[in-house]
C-alpha positions as CSV (number, residue, x, y, z in Angstrom):
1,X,153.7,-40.9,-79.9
2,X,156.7,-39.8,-80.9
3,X,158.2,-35.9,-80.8
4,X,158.6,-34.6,-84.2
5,X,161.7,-32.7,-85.6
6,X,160.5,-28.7,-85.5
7,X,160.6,-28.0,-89.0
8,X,157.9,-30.8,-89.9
9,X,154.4,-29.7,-90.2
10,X,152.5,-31.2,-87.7
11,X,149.1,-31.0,-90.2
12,X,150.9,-33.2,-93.1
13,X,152.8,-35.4,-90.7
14,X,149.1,-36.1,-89.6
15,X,148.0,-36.6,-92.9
16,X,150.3,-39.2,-93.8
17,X,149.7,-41.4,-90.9
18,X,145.8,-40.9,-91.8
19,X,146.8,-42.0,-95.3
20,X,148.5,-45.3,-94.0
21,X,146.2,-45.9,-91.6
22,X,144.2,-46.2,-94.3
23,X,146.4,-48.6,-96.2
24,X,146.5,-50.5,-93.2
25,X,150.3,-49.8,-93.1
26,X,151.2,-50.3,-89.6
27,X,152.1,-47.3,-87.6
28,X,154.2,-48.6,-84.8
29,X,156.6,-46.7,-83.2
30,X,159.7,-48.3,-85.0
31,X,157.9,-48.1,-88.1
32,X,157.3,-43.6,-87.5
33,X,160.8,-43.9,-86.6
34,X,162.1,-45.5,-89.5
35,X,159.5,-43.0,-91.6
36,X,161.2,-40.1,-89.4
37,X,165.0,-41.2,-90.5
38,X,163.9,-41.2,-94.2
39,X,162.3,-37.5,-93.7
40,X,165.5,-36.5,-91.7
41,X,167.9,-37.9,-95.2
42,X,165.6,-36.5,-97.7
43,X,166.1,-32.4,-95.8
44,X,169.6,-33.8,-95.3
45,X,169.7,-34.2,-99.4
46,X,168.1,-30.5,-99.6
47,X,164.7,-31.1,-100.1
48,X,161.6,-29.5,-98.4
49,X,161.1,-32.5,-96.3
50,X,157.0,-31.4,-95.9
51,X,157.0,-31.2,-99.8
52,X,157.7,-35.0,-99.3
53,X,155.5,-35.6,-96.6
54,X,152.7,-34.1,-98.5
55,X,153.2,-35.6,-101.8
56,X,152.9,-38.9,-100.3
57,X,149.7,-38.4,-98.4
58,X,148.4,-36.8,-102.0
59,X,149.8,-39.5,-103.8
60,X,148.2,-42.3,-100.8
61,X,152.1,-43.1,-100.5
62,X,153.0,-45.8,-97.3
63,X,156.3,-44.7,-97.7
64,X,158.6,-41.1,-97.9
65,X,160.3,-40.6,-101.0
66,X,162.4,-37.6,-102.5
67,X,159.6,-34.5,-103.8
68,X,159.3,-34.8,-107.6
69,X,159.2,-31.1,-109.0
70,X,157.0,-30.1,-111.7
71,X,157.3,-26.9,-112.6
72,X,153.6,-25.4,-113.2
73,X,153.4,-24.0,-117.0
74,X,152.0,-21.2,-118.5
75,X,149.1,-22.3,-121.0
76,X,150.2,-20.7,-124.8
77,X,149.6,-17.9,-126.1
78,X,147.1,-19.3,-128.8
79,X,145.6,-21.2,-125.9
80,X,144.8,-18.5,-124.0
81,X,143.6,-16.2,-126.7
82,X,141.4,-18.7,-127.9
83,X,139.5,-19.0,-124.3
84,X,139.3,-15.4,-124.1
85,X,137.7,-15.3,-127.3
86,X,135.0,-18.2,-126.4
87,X,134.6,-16.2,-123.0
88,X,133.5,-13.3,-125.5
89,X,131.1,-14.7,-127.4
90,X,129.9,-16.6,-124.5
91,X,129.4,-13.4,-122.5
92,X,127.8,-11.6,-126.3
93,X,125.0,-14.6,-127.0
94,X,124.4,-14.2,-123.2
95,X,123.7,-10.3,-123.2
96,X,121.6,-11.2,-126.4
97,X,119.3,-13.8,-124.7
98,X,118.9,-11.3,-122.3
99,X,117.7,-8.5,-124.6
100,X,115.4,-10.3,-126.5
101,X,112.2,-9.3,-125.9
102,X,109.2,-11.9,-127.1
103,X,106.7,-10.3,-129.8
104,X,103.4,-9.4,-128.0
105,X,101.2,-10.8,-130.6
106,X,103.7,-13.9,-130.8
107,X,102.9,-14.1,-126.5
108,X,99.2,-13.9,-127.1
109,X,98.9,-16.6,-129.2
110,X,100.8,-18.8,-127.5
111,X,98.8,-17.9,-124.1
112,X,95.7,-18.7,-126.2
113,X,96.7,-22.5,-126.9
């Protein structure tokens, strides 16, 4: 096996190579090395070289390639207003089920039948 670099996590390194095992992508030793080198140019570049490691197991990537970054956006306003307001009447109808109480004539009838 061979040593990795400090700053790569061991967990997604480990991942990858689970991934392209699965791929039946040949794990040799020249080919880690070679995988190694394009981790080592990617940090070199400034990029979080585990952000790439783990967007290629995620992605069931054979290869290493520079972390694309997508910046996570906050739903709109009228988005999130409107799901509150479902989440209301949701939560009223439920209380309502709740409270309603069968009549008792209405539940001796219907033991009857």
């Amino acid at each position: 096996m061979i040593a990795l670099p400090a700053y790569i996590d061991k967990e997604a390194w480990e991942g990858l190579l689970e991934v392209r095992a699965r791929l039946k992508a040949p794990n040799t030793a020249y080919a880690l090395k070679l995988l190694l080198y394009e981790v080592q140019r990617i940090r070199d570049a400034g990029h979080d070289a585990n952000a790439a490691i783990r967007q290629s197991a995620l992605k069931g990537w054979k290869d290493i390639y520079i972390p694309k970054e997508k910046p996570i956006e906050a739903a709109p306003a009228k988005a999130v207003d409107e799901t509150r307001a479902l989440r209301a009447e949701w939560d009223r109808r439920n209380e309502e089920s709740k409270r309603s109480v069968i009549p008792t004539d209405l539940l001796k009838l219907v033991k009857k039948a």
